[in-house]
N, C-alpha and C positions, 0 to 999 in steps of 0.2 A: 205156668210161671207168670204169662201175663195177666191172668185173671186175680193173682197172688197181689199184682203189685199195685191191681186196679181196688182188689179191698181192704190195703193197706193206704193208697190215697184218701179211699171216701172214709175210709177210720178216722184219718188225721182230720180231714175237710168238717165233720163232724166234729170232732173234737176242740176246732176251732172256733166254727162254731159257737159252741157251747161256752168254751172259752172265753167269747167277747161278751158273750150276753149276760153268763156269771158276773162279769166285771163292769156291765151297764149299770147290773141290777144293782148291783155294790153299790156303786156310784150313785145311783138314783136313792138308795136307803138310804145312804150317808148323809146325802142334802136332806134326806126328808125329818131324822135324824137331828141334824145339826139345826135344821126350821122348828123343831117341833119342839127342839130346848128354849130358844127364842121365845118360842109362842109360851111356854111353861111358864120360865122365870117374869119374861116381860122386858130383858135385856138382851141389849145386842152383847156379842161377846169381844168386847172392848173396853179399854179403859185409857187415863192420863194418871201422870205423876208430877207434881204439881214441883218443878225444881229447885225453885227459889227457897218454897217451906223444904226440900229433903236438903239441900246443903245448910240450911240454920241452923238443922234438929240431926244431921247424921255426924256421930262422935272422929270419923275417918276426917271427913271434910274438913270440920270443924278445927281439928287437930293439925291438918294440911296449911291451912290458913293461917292459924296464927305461927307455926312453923315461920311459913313466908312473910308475914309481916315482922317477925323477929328479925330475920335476915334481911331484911328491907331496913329496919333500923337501924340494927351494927353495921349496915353498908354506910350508910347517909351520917352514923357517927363516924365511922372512920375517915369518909371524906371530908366532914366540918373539922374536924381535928387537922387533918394534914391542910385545908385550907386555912385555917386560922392562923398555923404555925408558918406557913407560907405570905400570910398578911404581916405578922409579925414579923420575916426576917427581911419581907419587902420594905417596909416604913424603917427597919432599923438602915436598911444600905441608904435609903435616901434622907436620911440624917447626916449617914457618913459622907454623903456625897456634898450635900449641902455643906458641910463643917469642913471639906476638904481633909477627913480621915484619913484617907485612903493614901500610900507612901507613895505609891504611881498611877499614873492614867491607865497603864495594863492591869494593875490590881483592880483596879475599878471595874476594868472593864470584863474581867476572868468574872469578878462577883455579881457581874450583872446576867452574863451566860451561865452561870451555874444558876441562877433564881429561876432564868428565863426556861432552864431546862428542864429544873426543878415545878414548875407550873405546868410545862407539854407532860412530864411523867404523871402530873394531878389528874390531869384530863383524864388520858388514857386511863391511867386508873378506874377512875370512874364510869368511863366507856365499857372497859373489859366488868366493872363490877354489875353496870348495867344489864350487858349480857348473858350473865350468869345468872342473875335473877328472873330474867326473862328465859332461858333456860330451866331453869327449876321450874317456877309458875307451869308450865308447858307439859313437864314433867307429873307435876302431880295433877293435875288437870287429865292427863293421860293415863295414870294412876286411876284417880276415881271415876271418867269414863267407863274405863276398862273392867274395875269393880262391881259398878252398878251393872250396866251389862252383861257382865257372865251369872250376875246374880239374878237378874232379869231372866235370863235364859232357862236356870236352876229351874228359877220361883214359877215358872210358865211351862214346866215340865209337861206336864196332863195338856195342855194347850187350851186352857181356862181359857184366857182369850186370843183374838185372831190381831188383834192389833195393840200396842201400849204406847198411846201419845205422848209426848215431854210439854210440858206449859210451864212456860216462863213471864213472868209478871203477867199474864193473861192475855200474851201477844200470839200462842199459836190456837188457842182455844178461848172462842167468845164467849160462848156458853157451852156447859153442860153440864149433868142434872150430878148432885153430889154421890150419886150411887157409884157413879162410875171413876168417881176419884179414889184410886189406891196408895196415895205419897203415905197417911201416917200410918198404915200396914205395912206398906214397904220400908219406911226408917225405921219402924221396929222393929221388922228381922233383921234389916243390913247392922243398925246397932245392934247386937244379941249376937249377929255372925261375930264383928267386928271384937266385942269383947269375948266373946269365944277363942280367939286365935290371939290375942294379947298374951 
């Protein structure tokens, strides 16, 4: 029994072994492998995506954007509109007030607190419509992060490369050589996804 259990130890011991050195060797091919595509091509397996050119030229974005700029205007008309009409009933009360219109000094004074409070509801308005816009923006911003990203992921399936930089107006990347720029491959799939799923 004891002999049973001592060549059942040096089985395992061996086997492990074997085990780690299988998985050195792996390891050791794989870099040799992964060097030797390098040395092939003549590229490292990296790239950037140039962001400023993919939100110009991606139809998602693009679509995003003036979405929120439309909403950014019927905000700002809705506000000039109720402030206008709020300039107007302002200059009409101080005509009345001027002219002595008004049957009492409490009349007068009900119509000055209804403008006055009619102005704190303009604000506010305008605060809450602020917010909301800043909300959405955030929104779809999160949106097409979220898009590019999972597409990123997809498109880098095979693990073509080991890293994919973002460069914006050419603040995260000083240089480098055009091979390694993928923006108008990658807005031509995300467009072609994007009108696929329309």
């Amino acid at each position: 029994m004891k002999n049973l259990s001592l060549i059942i130890c040096a089985a395992l011991t061996v086997s492990v072994i074997s085990f780690t050195s299988c998985n050195k060797k792996q390891e050791t091919e794989n870099k040799v492998v992964s060097s030797k595509n390098v040395i092939e091509t003549g590229k490292l397996p990296i790239a950037y995506i140039n962001v400023d050119s993919l939100l110009l030229h991606y139809q998602f974005a693009k679509e995003s954007n003036e979405s929120l700029i439309r909403k950014q205007e019927d905000s700002r008309l809705k506000i000039n509109t109720l402030a206008r009409q709020l300039q107007g009933e302002m200059a009409d009360f101080q005509r009345k007030l001027e002219n002595n219109a008004f049957l009492s000094r409490d009349r007068a004074q009900q119509e000055q607190t209804r403008l006055q409070k009619k102005q704190q509801d303009l604000q506010e308005l305008d605060g809450n419509l602020s917010k909301q816009l800043v909300q959405v923006q955030q929104k779809m911003s999160e949106q097409l992060r979220d898009t590019i990203n999972k597409f990123l992921k997809e498109y880098n399936k095979d693990k073509k490369y080991a890293i994919i930089f973002s460069n914006t107006s050419n603040d995260n990347i000083l240089y480098a050589d055009k091979s390694y720029d993928i923006t108008s491959e990658i807005t031509k799939l995300l467009n072609e996804r994007y009108a696929s799923k329309k």
